[in-house]
VEXTI-288423 format. One record per residue (C-alpha): residue number from 1; residue in one letter; chain; x, y, z negated. Coordinates in Angstrom, 3 decimals, decimal comma. Each point is the difference from the previous one (the first is absolute). Example, Ala and Ser with C-alpha at 12.3 -4.5 7.8 and 13.67 -1.06 7.14 Angstrom:
2
> 1_A_A_12,300_-4,500_-7,800;
> 2_S_A_1,370_3,440_0,660;
end
This chain:
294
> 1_X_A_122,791_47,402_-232,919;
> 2_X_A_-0,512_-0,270_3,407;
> 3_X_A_-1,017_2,771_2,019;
> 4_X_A_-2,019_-1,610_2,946;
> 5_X_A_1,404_2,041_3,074;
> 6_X_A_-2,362_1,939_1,939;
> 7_X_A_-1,785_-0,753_2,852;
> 8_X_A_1,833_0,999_3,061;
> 9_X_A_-1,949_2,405_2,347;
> 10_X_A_-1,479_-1,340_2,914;
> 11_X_A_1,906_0,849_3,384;
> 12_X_A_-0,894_2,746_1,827;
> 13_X_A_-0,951_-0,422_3,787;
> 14_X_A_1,324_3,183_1,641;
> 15_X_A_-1,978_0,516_3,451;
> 16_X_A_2,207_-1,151_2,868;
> 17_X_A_-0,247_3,642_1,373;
> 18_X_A_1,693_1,641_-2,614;
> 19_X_A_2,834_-2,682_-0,289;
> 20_X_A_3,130_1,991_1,478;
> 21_X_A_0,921_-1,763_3,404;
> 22_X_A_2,990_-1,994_-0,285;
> 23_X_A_3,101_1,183_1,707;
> 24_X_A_0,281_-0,669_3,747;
> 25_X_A_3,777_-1,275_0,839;
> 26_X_A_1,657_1,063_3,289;
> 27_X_A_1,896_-3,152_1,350;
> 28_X_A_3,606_1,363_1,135;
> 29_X_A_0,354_-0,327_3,368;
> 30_X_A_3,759_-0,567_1,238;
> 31_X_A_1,296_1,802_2,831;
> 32_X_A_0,546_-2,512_3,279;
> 33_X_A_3,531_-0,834_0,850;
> 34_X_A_0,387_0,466_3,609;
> 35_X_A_2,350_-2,864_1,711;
> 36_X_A_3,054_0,547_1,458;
> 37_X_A_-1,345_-0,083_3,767;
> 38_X_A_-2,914_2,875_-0,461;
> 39_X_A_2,841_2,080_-1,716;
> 40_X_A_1,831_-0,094_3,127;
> 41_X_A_-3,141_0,191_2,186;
> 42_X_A_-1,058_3,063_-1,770;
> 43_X_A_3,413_1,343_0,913;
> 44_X_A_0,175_-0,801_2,876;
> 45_X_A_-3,409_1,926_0,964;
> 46_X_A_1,191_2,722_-1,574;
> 47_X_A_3,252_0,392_1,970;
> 48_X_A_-2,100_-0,641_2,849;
> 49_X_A_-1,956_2,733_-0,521;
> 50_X_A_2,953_2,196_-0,475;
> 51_X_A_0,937_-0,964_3,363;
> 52_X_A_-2,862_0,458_1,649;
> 53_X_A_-0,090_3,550_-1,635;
> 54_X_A_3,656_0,547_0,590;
> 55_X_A_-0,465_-1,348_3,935;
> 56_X_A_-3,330_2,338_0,419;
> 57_X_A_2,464_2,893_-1,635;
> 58_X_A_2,447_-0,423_2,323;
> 59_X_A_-1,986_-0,327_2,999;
> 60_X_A_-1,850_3,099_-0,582;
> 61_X_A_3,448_1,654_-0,692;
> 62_X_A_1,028_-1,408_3,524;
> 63_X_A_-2,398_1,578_1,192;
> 64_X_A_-0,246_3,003_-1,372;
> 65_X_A_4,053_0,370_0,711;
> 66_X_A_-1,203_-1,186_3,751;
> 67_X_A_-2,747_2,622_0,366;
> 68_X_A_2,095_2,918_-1,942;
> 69_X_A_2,783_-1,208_2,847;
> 70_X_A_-2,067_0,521_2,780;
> 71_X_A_-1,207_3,195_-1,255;
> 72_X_A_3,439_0,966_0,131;
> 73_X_A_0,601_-1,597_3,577;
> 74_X_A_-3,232_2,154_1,625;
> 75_X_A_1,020_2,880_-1,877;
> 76_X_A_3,741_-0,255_1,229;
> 77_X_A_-1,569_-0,965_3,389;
> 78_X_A_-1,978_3,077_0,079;
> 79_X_A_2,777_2,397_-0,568;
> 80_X_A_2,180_-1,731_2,575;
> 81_X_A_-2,918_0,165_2,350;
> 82_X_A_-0,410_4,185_-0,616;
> 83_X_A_3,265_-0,026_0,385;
> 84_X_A_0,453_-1,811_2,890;
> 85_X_A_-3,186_2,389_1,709;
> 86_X_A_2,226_3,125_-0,870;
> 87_X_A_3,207_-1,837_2,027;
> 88_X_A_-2,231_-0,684_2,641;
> 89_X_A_-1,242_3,399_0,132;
> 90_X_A_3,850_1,369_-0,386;
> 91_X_A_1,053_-2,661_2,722;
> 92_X_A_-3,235_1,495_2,419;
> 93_X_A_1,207_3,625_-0,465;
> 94_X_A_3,459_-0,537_0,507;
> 95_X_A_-1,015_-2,103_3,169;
> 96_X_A_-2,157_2,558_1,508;
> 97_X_A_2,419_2,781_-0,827;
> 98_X_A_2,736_-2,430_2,234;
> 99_X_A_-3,058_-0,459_2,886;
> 100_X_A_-0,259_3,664_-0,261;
> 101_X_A_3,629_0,801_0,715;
> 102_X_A_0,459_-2,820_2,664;
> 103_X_A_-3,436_1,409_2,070;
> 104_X_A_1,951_3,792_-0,504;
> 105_X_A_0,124_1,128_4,042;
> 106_X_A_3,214_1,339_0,545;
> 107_X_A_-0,188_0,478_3,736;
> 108_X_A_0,367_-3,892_0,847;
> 109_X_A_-2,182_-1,784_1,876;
> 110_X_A_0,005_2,960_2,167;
> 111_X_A_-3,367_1,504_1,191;
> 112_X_A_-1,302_-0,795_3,210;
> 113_X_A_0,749_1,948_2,968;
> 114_X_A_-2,145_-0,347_3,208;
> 115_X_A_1,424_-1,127_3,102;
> 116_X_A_-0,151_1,976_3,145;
> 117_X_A_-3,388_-0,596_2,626;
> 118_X_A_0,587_0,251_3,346;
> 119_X_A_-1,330_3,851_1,410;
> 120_X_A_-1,632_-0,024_-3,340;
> 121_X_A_1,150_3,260_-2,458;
> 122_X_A_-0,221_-1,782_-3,638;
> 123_X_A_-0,819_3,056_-2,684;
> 124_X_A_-0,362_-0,043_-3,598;
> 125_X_A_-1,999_1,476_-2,561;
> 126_X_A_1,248_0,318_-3,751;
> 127_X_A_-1,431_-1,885_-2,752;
> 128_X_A_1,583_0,271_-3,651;
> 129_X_A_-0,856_-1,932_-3,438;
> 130_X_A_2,248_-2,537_-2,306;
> 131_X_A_-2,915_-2,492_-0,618;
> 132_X_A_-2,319_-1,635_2,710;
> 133_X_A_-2,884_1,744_-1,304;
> 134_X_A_1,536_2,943_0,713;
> 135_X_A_0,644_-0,889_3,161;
> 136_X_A_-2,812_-0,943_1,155;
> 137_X_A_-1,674_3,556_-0,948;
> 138_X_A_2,451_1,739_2,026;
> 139_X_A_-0,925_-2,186_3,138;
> 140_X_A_-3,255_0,528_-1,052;
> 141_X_A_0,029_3,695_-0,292;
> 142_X_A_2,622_0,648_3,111;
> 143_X_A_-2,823_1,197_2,306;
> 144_X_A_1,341_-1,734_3,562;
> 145_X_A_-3,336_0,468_1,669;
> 146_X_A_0,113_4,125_-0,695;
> 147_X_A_3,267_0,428_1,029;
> 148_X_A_-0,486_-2,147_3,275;
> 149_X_A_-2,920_0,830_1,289;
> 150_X_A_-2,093_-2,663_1,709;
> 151_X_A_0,167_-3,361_-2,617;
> 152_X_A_-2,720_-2,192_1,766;
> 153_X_A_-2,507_-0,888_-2,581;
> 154_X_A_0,248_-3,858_-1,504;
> 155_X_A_-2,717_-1,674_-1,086;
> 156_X_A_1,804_-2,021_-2,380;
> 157_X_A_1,497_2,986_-1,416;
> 158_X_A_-2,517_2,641_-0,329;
> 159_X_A_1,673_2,051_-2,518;
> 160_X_A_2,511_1,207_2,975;
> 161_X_A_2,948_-0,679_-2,015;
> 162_X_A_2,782_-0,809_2,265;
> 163_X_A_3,918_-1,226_-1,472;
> 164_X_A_1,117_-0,086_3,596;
> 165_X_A_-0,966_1,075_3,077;
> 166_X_A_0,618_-0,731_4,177;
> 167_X_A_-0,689_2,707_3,048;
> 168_X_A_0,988_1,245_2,942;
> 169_X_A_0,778_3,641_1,309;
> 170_X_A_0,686_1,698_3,360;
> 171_X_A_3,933_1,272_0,061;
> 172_X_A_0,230_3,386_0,696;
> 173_X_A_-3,503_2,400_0,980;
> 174_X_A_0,088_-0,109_3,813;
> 175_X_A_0,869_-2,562_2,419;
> 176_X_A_0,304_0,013_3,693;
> 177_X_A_-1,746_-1,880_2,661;
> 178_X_A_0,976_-0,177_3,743;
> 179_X_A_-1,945_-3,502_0,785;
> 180_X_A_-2,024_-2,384_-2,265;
> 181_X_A_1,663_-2,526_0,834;
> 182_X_A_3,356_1,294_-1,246;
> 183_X_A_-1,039_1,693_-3,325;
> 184_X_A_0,016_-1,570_-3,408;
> 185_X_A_-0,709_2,396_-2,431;
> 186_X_A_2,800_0,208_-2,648;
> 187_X_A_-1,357_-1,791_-3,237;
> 188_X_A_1,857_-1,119_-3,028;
> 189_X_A_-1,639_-2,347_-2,849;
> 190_X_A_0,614_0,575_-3,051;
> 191_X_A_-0,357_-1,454_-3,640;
> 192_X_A_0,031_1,563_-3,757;
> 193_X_A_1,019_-1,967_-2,723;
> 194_X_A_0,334_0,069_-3,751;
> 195_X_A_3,803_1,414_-1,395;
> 196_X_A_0,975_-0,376_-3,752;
> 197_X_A_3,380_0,850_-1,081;
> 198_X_A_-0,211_-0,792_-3,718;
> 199_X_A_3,166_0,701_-2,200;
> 200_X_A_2,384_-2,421_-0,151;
> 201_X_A_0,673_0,471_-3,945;
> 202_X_A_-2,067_-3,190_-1,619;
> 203_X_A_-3,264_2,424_-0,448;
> 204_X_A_-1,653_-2,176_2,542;
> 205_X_A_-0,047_-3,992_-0,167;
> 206_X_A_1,431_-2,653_2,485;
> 207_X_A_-3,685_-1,681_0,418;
> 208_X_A_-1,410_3,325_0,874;
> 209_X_A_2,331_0,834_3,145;
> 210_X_A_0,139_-3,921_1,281;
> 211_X_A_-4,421_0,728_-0,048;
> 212_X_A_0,229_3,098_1,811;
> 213_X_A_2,851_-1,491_2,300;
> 214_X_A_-3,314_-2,836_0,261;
> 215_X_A_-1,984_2,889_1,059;
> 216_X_A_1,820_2,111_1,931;
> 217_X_A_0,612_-2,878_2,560;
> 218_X_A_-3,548_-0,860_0,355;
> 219_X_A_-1,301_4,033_0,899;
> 220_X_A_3,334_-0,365_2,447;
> 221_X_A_-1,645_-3,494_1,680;
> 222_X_A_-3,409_1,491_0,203;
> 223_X_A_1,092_2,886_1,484;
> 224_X_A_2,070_-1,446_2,322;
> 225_X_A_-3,020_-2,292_0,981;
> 226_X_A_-1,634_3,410_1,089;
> 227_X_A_2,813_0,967_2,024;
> 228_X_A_0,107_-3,121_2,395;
> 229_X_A_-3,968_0,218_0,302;
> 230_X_A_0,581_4,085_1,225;
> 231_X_A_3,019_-1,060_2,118;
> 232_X_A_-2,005_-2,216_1,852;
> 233_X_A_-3,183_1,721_0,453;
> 234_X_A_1,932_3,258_0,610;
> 235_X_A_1,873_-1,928_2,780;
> 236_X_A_-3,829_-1,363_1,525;
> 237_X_A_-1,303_3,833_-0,224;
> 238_X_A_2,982_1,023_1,972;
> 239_X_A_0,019_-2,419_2,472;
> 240_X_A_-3,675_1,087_0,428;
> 241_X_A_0,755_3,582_0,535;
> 242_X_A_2,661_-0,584_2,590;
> 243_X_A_-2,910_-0,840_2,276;
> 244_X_A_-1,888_2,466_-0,006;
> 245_X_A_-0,535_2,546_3,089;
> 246_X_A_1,449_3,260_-1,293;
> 247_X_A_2,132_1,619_-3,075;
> 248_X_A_-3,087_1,778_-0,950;
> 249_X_A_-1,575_-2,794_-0,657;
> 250_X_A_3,001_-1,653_-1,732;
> 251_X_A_-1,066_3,107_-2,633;
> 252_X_A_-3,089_-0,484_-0,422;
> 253_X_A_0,629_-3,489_-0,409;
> 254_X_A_2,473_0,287_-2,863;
> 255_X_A_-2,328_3,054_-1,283;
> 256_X_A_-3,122_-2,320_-0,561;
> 257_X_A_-0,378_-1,337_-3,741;
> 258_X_A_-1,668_-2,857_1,512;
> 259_X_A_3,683_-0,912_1,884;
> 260_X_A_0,684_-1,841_-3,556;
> 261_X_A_-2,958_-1,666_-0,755;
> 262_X_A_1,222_-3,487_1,012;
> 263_X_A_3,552_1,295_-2,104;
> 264_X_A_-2,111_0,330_-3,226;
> 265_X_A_-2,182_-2,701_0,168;
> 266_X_A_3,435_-2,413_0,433;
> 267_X_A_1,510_1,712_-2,840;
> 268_X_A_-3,568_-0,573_-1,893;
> 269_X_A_0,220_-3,602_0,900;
> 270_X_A_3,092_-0,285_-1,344;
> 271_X_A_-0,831_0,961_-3,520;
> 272_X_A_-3,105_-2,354_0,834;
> 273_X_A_2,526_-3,030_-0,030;
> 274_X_A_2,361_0,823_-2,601;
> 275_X_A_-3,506_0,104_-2,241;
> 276_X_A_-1,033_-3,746_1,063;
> 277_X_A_4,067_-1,009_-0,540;
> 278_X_A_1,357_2,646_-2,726;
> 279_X_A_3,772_-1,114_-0,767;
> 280_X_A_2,963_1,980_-0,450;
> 281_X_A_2,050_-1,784_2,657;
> 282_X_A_-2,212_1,688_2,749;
> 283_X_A_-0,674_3,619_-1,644;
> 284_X_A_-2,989_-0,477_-2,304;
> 285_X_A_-0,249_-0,048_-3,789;
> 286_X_A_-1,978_-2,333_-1,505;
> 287_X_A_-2,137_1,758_-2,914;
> 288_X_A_2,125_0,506_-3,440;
> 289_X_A_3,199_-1,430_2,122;
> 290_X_A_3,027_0,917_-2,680;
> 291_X_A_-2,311_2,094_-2,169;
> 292_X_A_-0,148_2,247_3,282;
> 293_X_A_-3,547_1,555_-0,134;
> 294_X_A_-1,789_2,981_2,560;
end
């Protein structure tokens, strides 16, 4: 007997959204193969831009290496510098210790002596010190118008500080008269000057005596100046007493104060000119002249 077979099921529609989703294949992808020339390009860039690295390396070590060097070079510079300030300093000192021994006075050049004035008695008055300062406060300080009694005030000096001075005195107290015309009375000019005698040991310096040397020339011209104006007028006064009528009045006429007015006012005139043409060549110091100072 035949067994009829059965009826096969209908299919079955399963919704699309439950169907599992089919596998999604990845297509391999090969790896490029790079040609020959953009092998060597690539290498090529990057040993260029080793050397460019290697290049900006070495510059900056240049320089670095230059800059450290010239650190060195100021600081070496520096030191020699310091060092070459201390020489100097060394060479200075030794130099003015040599200046000092060379200016050392040892009695050479020789101080200045005076020479002689016709009828004129030269005198001196002592001054003392081993530096010009010192010098200058014992001219200063020496008193010439106390001890000689009748300095003429000056004007231009009003402190009556005198470093030399220029006068005249009778010789002897009495003098004799038999006719006018035959009596001069006896009269002798006279100057006082400055006198240092400093030791001759090196205590005093070269520079020093050739100033006062300077100095003690110029007091000598001015007072000499003085002496040729009394000479003269002296001469005129006594030419003027030889005429007159009687010894008595040849006295009185020496007596009178008055007798020297025109005497003073020369010797004030004098002074008058050297202030309107002060050089040392005709007996005037110019103000500060070799540090010398009233």
């Amino acid at each position: 007997m035949q067994l009829d077979s059965p009826e096969a099921p209908p299919p079955v529609t399963v919704p699309t959204e439950l169907q599992p989703p089919m596998p999604h294949v990845i297509p391999s992808r090969t790896r490029p193969t790079l040609t020959r020339e953009a092998r060597q390009l690539i290498r090529l860039g990057a040993a260029g831009l080793l050397a460019v690295f290697l290049v900006g390396f070495l510059v900056w070590f240049s320089l670095d290496q230059d800059r450290q060097a010239n650190q060195r070079l100021t600081n070496q510079l520096t030191d020699l510098q310091v060092q070459g300030a201390a020489l100097q300093s060394q060479v200075a000192d030794l130099q003015a210790q040599v200046q000092d021994l060379k200016e050392r006075w040892f009695g050479s050049p020789a101080l200045w002596q005076p020479p002689p004035i016709s009828n004129t008695d030269i005198e001196f008055f002592d001054v003392s010190g081993h530096t010009q300062e010192e010098l200058i406060n014992s001219l200063n300080g020496s008193e010439l118008c106390k001890k000689y009694a009748g300095c003429k005030p000056d004007p231009a000096n009003p402190s009556g500080v005198a470093w030399g001075l220029e006068g005249v005195r009778p010789v002897g107290s009495v003098y004799w008269c038999y006719s006018p015309n035959t009596t001069t009375p006896p009269m002798r000019e006279f100057i006082v000057l400055p006198r240092w005698s400093p030791p001759a040991d090196g205590t005093v310096k070269i520079p020093l005596v050739e100033k006062w040397n300077a100095l003690a020339k110029v007091i000598y011209t001015h007072e000499a100046g003085h002496v040729v104006i009394t000479i003269q007028d002296l001469a005129a006064l006594n030419d003027q007493a030889h005429r007159l009528p009687s010894c008595q009045a040849l006295f009185d006429f020496w007596a009178r104060p008055s007798t020297f007015d025109q005497l003073n006012a020369d010797q004030e005139a004098y002074h008058a000119r050297l202030r309107e043409d002060c050089r040392p060549e005709i007996g005037c110091t110019p103000s500060g002249w070799l540090g010398w100072h009233g």
